[in-house]
C-alpha positions as a printed NumPy array, in Angstrom:
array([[  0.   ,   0.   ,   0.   ],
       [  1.086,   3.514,  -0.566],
       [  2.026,   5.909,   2.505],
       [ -1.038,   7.763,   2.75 ],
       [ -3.207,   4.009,   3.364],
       [ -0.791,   3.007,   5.521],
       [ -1.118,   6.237,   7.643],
       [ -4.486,   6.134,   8.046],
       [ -4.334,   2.517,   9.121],
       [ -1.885,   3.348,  11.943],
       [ -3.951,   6.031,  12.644],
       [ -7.125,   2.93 ,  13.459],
       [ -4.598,   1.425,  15.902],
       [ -6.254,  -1.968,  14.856],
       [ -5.06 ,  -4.865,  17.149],
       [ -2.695,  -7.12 ,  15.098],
       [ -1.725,  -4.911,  12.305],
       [  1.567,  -3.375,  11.832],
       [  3.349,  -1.526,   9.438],
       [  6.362,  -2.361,   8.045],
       [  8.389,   0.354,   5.759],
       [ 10.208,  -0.968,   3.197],
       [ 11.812,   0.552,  -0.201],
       [ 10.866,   0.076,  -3.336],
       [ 11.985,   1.209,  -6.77 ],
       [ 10.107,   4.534,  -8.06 ],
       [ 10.342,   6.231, -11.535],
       [ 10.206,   9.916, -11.649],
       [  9.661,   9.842, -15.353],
       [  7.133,   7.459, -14.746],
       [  6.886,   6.128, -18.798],
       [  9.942,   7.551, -20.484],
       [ 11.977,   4.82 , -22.488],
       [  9.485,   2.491, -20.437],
       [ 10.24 ,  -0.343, -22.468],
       [ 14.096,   0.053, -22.768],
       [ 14.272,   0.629, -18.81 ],
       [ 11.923,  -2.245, -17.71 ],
       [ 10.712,  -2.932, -14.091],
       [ 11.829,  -4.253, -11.132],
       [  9.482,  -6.847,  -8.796],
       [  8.366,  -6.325,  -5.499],
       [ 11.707,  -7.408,  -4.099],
       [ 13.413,  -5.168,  -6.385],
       [ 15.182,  -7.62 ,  -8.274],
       [ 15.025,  -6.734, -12.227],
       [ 12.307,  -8.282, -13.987],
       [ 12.668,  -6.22 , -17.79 ],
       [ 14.488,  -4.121, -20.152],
       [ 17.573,  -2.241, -18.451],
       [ 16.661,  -3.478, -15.486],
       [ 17.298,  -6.968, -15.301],
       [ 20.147,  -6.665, -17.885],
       [ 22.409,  -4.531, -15.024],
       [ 20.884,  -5.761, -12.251],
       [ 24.314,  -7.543, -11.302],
       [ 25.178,  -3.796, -10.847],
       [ 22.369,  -2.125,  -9.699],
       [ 21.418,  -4.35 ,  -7.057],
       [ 24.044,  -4.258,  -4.075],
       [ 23.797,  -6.307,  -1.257],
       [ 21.355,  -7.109,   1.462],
       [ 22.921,  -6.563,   5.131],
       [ 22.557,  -9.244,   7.573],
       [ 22.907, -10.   ,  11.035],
       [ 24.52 , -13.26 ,  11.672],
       [ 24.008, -14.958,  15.182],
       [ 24.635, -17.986,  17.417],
       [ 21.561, -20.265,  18.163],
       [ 21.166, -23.565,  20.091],
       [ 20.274, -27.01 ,  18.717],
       [ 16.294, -26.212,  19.142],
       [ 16.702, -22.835,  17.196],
       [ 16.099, -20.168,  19.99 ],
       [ 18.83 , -17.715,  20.257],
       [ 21.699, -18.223,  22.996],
       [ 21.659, -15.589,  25.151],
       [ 24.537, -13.024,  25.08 ],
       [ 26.336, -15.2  ,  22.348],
       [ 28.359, -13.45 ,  19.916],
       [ 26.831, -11.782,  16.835],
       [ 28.063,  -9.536,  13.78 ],
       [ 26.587,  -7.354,  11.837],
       [ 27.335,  -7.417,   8.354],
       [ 25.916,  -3.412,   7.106],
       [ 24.526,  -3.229,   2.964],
       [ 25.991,  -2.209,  -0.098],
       [ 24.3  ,  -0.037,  -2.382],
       [ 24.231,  -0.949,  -5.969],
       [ 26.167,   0.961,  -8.573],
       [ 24.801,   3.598, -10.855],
       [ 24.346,   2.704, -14.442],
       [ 24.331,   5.679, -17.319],
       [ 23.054,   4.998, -20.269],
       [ 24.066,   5.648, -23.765],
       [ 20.262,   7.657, -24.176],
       [ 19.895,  11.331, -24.904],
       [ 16.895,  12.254, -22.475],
       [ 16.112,  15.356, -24.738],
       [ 16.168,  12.988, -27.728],
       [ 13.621,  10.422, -26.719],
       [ 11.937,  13.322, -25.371],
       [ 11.518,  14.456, -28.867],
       [ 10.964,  10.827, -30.355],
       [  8.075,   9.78 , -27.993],
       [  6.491,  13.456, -28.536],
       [  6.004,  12.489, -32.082],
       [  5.192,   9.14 , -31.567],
       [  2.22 ,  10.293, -29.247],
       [  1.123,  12.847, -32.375],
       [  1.384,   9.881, -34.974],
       [ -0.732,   7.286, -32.101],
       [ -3.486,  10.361, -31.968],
       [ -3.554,  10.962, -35.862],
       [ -5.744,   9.459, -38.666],
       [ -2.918,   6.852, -39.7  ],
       [ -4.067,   5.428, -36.441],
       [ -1.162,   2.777, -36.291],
       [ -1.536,  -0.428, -33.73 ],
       [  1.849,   0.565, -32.752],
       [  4.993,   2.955, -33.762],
       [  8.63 ,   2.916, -32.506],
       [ 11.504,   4.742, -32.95 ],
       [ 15.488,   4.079, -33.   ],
       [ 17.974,   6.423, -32.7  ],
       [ 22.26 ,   5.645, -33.455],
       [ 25.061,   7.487, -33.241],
       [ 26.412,   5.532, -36.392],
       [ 30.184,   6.677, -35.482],
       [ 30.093,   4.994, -31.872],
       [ 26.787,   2.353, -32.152],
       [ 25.456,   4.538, -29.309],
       [ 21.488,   4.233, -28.688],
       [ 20.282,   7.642, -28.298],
       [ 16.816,   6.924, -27.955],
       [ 14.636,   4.067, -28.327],
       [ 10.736,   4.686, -28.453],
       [  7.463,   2.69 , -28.31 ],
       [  4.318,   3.603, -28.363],
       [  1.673,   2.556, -26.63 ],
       [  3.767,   3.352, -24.034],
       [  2.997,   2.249, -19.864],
       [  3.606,   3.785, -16.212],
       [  6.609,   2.419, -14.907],
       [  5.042,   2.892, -11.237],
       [  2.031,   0.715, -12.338],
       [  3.468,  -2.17 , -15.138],
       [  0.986,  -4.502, -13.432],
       [ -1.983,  -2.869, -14.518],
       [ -0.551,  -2.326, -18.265],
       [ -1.232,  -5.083, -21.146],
       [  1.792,  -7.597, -21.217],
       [  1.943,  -6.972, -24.464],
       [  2.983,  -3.26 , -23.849],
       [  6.024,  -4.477, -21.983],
       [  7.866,  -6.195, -24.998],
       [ 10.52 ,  -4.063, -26.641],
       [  9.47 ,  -4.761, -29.891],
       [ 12.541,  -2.626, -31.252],
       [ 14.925,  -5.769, -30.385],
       [ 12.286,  -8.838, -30.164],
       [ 10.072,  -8.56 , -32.98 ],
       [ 11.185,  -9.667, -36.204],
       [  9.561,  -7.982, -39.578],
       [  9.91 ,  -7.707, -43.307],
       [ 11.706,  -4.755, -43.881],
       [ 10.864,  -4.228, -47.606],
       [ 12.4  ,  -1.394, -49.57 ],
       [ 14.763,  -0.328, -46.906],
       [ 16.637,  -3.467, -47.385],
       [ 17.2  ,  -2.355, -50.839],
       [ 20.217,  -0.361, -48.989],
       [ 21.946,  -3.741, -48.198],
       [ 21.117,  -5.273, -51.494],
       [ 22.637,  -2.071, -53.712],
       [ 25.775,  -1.741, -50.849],
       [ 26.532,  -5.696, -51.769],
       [ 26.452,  -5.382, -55.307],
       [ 28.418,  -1.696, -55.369],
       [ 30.888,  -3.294, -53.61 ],
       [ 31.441,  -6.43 , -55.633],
       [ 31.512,  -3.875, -58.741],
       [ 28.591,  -5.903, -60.494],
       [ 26.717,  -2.283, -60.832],
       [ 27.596,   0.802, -61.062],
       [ 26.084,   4.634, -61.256],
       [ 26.393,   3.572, -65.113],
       [ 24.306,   0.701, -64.922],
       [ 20.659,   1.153, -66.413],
       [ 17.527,  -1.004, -65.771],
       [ 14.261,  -1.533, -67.33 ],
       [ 11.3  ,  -1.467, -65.727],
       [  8.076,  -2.86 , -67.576],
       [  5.656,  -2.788, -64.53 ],
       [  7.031,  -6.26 , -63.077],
       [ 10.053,  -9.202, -63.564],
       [  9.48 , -12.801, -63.949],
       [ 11.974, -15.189, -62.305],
       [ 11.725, -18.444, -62.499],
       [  8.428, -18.598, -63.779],
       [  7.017, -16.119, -61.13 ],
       [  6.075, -12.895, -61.41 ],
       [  6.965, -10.013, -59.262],
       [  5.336,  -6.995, -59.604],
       [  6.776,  -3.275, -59.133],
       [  4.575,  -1.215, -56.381],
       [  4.047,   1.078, -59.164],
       [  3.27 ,  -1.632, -62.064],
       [  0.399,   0.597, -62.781],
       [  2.539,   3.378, -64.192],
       [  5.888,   1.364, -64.93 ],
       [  9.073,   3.344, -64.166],
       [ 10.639,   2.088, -67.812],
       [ 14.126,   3.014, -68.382],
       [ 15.958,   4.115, -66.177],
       [ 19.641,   4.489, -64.338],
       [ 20.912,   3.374, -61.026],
       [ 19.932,   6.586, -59.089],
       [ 16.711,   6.583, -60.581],
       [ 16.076,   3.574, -59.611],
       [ 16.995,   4.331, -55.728],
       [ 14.776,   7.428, -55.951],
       [ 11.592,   5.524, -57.832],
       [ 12.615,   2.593, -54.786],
       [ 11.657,   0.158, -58.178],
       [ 11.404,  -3.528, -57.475],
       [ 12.624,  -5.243, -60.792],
       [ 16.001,  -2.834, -61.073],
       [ 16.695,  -4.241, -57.557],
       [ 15.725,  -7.815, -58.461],
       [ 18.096,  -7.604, -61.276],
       [ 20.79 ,  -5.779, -58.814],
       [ 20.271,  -8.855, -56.679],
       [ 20.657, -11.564, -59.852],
       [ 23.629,  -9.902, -60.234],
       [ 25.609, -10.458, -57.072],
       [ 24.448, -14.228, -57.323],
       [ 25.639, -14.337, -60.676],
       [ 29.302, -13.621, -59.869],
       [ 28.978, -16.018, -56.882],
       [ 26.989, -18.358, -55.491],
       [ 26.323, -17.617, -52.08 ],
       [ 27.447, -14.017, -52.175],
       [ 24.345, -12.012, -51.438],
       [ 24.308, -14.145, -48.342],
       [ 27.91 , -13.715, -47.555],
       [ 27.205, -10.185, -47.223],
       [ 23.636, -10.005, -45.676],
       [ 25.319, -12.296, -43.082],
       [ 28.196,  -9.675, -43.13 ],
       [ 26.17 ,  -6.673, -42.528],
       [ 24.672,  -8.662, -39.084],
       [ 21.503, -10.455, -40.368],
       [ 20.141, -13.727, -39.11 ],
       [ 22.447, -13.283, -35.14 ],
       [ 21.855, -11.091, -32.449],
       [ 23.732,  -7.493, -32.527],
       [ 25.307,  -8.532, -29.122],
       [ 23.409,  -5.596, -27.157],
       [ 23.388,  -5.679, -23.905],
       [ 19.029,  -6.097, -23.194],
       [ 17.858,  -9.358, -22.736],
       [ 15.017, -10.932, -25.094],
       [ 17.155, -10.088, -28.527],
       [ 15.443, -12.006, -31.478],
       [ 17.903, -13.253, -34.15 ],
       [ 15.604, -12.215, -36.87 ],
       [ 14.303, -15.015, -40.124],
       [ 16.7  , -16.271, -42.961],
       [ 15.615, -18.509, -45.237],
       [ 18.031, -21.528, -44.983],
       [ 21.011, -21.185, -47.658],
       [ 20.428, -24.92 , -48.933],
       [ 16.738, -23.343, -50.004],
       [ 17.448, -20.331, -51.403],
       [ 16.618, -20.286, -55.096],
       [ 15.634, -17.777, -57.73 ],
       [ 13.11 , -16.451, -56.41 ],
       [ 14.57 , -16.289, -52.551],
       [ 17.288, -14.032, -54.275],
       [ 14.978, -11.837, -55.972],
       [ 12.358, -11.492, -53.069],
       [ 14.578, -10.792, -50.645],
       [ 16.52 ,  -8.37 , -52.768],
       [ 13.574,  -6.124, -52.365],
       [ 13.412,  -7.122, -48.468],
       [ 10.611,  -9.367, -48.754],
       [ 11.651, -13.056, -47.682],
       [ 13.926, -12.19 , -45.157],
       [ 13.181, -10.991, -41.376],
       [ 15.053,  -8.511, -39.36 ],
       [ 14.763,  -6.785, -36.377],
       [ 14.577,  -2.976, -36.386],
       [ 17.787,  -3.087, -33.812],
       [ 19.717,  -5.204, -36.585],
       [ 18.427,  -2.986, -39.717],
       [ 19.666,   0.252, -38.063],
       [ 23.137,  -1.268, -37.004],
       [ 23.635,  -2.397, -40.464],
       [ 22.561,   1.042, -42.121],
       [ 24.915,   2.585, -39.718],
       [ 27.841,   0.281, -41.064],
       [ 27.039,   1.807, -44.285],
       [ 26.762,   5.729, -42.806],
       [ 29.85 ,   5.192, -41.396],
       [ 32.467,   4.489, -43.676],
       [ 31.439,   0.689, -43.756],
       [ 32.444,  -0.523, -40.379],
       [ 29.805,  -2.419, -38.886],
       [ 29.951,  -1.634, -34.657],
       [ 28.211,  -3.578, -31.646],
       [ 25.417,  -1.369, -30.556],
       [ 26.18 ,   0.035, -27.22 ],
       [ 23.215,   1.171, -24.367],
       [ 25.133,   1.083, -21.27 ],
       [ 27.69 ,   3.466, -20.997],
       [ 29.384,   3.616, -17.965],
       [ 28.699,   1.959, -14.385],
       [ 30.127,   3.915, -11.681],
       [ 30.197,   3.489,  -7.87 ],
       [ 29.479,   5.291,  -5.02 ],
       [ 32.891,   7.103,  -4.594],
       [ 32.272,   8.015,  -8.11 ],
       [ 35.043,   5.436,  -9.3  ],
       [ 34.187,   4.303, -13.333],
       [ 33.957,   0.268, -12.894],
       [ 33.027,   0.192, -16.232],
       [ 32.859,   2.206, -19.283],
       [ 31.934,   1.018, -22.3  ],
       [ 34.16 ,   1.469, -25.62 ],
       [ 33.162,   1.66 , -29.547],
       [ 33.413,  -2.071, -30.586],
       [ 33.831,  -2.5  , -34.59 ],
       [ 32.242,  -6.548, -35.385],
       [ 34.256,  -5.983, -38.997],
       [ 34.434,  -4.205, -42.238],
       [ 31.75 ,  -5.11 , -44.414],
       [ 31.957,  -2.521, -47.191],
       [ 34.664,  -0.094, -48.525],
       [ 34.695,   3.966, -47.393],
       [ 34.029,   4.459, -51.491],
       [ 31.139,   2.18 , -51.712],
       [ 29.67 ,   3.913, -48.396],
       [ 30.461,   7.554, -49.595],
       [ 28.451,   5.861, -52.965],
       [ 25.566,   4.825, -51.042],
       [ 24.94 ,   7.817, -48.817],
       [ 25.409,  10.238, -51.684],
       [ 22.504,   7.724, -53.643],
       [ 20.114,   7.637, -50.312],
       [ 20.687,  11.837, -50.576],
       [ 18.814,  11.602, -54.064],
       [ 16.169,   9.416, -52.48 ],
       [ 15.151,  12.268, -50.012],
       [ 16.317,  14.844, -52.418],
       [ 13.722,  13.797, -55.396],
       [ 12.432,  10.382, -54.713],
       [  9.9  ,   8.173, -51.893],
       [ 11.867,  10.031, -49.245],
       [ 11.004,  13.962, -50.015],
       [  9.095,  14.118, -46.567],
       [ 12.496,  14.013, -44.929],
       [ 14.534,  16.606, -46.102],
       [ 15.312,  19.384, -44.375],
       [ 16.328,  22.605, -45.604],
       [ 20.221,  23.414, -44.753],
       [ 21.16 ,  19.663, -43.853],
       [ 22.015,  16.748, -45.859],
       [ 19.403,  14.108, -45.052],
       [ 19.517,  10.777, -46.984],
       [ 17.329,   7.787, -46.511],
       [ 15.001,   4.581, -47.842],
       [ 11.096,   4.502, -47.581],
       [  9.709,   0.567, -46.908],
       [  6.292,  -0.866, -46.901],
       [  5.91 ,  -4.495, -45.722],
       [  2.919,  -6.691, -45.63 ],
       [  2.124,  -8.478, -42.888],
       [  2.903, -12.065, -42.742],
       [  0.065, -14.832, -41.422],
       [ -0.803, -18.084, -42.048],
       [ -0.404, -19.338, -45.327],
       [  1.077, -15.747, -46.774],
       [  0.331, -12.324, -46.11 ],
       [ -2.866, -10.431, -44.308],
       [ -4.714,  -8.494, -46.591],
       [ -4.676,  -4.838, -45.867],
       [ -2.397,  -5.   , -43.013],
       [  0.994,  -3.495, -43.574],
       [  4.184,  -2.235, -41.794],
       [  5.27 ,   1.281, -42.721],
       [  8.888,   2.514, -42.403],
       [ 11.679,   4.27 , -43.15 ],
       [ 15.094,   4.67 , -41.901],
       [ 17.643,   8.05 , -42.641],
       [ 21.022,   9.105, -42.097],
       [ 21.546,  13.443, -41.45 ]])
């Protein structure tokens, strides 16, 4: 019970009843980064999110008092005792801007209240030069003080657990691979006749309607066209077997990023030994292939960066109570997947996007924004739900 209750129970001086204080964590920012910071249980041990993932810092110890009893269990009298006193836990920083995911949950709540009316919306925010978080955001959103009134469901971090077709924003990985092997190039052209047939299947363009027709590799990154990126994706599997999957695998797909949260999903590869034609060309346009939004923003940083793929970091530093650094947490390169040419390639072809393609909404006067659009449908049983779709898009600035 809260203090004022258990006041005005003392206050009854009921026979029987006593009150017992103990402490208990609070959150004075009651739902910020609710689902990143987790909860603790009613013994304070870490139950979610940050949470349980430090608790072997936060925590401290419990004092005792250790003393002599007989064989029967009742204390000797004026034996010798010792009193062993607590130790608080350490104090964890994290790598989040507060003003930040301020900002990011602000706009979430204004896209929640608008007429897109989305089940749910997140946000993800890295510092592509360090693999810092700087804000991670979900909406609906719940009161820390109160997690056992909110839905379960609201508790998931769906930013690092849920796994989702990223569509046309994978088209970043599938152009980076093929840049890099040199089997396109900003001279290549590609014809677009509303759809491509592989293997006896067809797959259509979103705008099949109004077919894109000829066109060159940057327009085909600003019209975000489906068969130039098939064909882009043919082409890395035509110099080598197994290379588009040598480098998806590369970039961090189908493993967990190594963050430090608990409840990281791996993401969904189709199994190498299956993938034919039509794998390649599906997932070439990010359909066929699962990822995590945690995984799809660590790779895109690889190629923001100069094409060194980091570990993404959320912790960064623990420190104790004399205000000594235990721990502080360094940039951690995984490897180099692509070249600093075929990144400075990329970026400057993800500019155009938000320049004069699917991206326009994002550009900002006086900055140099690039990014990719994606639209996903929603996988079920037996294929995809009509009329249900994930919306995305992920930028650079």
């Amino acid at each position: 019970v809260d203090f004022n209750i258990s006041q005005s129970i003392e206050d009854k001086g009921l026979t029987g009843i006593n009150i017992v204080q103990e402490t208990q964590r609070y959150y004075p920012k009651s739902s910020l980064a609710c689902q990143l910071i987790g909860f603790c249980g009613i013994d304070n041990q870490g139950l979610e999110g940050v949470e349980v993932a430090c608790d072997k810092w936060l925590s401290g110890a419990d004092g005792r008092v250790v003393s002599e009893y007989d064989g029967i269990g009742q204390a000797i009298p004026q034996a010798e005792y010792e009193y062993i006193a607590p130790t608080d836990g350490y104090d964890v920083y994290l790598t989040i801007d507060e003003n930040i995911q301020y900002f990011c949950e602000r706009e979430l709540e204004e896209l929640m209240a608008s007429d897109v009316n989305p089940k749910s919306a997140s946000i993800l925010m890295m510092n592509p030069k360090t693999g810092e978080i700087l804000a991670m955001a979900t909406a609906p959103e719940y009161d820390l003080n109160d997690y056992k009134s909110a839905d379960s469901s609201l508790r998931r971090n769906p930013l690092i657990s849920d796994s989702y077709e990223p569509g046309s924003c994978f088209k970043i990985i599938t152009s980076s691979a093929a840049l890099e092997e040199g089997t396109v190039n900003t001279n290549s052209t590609f014809y677009d006749p509303g759809y491509v047939m592989v293997a006896g299947q067809k797959i259509k363009c979103w705008r099949y309607y109004n077919p894109h027709g000829s066109q060159t590799l940057v327009e085909a990154f600003q019209n975000s066209c489906n068969p130039a990126f098939v064909k882009i994706g043919q082409s890395i599997e035509a110099k080598e077997k197994g290379l588009f999957y040598k480098y998806i695998k590369a970039f961090g797909f189908g493993q967990k990023t190594g963050i430090d949260l608990s409840g990281e999903a791996s993401g969904i590869m189709i199994d190498q030994n299956k993938l034919g034609p039509v794998e390649v060309a599906t997932i070439s346009i990010g359909q066929g292939i699962a990822v995590t939004p945690l995984q799809l923003v660590t790779a895109v940083s690889a190629v923001a960066n100069g094409g060194t793929l980091l570990e993404p970091q959320i912790v960064s530093k623990v420190v104790d109570n004399d205000g000594k650094i235990i721990q502080e947490f360094q940039k951690k390169e995984v490897r180099q997947v692509i070249s600093q040419d075929t990144s400075k390639l990329v970026c400057s072809l993800l500019e155009q996007v938000v320049a004069n393609g699917t991206g326009r909404k994002a550009y900002i006067e006086g900055y140099r924004v690039g990014g990719k659009t994606g639209t996903a449908q929603v996988a079920g049983k037996g294929g995809y739900v009509p009329g249900k779709y994930i919306a995305s898009f992920i930028g650079m600035a």
